[in-house]
N, C-alpha and C positions, 0 to 999 in steps of 0.2 A: 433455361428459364431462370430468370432472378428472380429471387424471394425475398421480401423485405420485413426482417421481423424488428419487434419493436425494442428501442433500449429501454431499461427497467434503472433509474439509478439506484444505487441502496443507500444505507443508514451510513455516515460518514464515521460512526462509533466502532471502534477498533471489535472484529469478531462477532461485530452484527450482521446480520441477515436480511433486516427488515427493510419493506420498500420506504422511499424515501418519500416525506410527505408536506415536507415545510424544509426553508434555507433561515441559517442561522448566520445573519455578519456581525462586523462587531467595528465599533466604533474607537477606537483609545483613545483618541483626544478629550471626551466624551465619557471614556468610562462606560459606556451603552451597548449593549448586547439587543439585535434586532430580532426576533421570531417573525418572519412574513412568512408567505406562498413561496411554495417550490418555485425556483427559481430556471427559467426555460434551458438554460445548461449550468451544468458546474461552473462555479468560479473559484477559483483561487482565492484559498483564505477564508471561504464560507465553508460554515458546513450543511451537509443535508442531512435533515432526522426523521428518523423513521416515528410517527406515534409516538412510543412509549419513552422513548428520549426526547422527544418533545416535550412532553408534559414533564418529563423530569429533571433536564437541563438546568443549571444552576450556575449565576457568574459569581466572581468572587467578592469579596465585602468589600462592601462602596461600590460597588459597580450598579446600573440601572441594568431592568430587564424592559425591553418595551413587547407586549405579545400583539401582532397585526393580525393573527392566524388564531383560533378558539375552536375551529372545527377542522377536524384533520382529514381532506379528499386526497386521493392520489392525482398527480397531474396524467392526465392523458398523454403519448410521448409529441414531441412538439414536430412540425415539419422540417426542421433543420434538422434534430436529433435522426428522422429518419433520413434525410437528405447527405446525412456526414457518412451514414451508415453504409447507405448505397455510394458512395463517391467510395469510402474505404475499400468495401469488395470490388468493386471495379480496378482500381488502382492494383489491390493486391491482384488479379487475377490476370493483370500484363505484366506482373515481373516473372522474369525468367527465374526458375531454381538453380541456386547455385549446385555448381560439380559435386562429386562428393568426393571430401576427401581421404585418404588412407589413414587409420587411426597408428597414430607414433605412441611407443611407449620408452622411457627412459629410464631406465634405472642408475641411480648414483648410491655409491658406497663410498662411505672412506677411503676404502682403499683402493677406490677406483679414479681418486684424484691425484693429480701427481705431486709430491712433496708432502702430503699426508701421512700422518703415522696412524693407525687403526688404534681404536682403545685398550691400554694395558690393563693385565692384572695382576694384583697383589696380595700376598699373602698379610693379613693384620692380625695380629698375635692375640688372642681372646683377655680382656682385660685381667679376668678373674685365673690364666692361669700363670705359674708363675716358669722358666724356660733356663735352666743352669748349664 
């Protein structure tokens, strides 16, 4: 029986957590930074913010901010997101597993290469004594 659970996207902010709740694109011709609604999939180059990056998001000086979004709901997941999901497990559940293979290990030494000399050592005479 297939089960179809729902994607949850997260916060596009590095080491966040939180669910994603508004897309951020950005304009540079423009200078404009857009806050609308979650966007029904990721896009390349937007990001998604969770709440608390939302409201605290900031562009750089001279840049416009436009907010389309002032109330922050979670999208519901959309019927593609669930439809990619189901195509994915499908897909994955007719490939075959590859063989398995015998794990190689190799050891290299210096002096295991040929024309190689191994590292020498040396006596160096202690500055402070003096040798007659």
């Amino acid at each position: 029986m297939l089960r179809l659970v729902a994607v949850v996207r997260q916060c596009s902010r590095t080491r966040c957590t939180g669910r994603a709740v508004v897309t951020m694109t950005y304009n540079y011709g423009e200078a404009t930074a857009v806050v609308g609604p979650l966007s029904p999939v990721a896009q390349k180059g937007a990001l998604d913010l969770c709440e608390d990056h939302a409201q605290s998001v900031t562009v750089p000086r001279g840049w416009s901010m436009v907010r389309l979004v002032t109330e922050f709901e979670p999208a519901p997941p959309s019927d593609n997101d669930l439809m990619a999901l189901a195509n994915a497990i499908k897909e994955a559940s007719q490939r075959r597993a590859p063989e398995p293979k015998p794990a190689r290990r190799e050891v290299r030494r210096t002096s295991d290469v040929p024309g190689q000399i191994g590292p020498t050592l040396r006596a160096v005479p202690n500055p402070g004594e003096h040798h007659d």
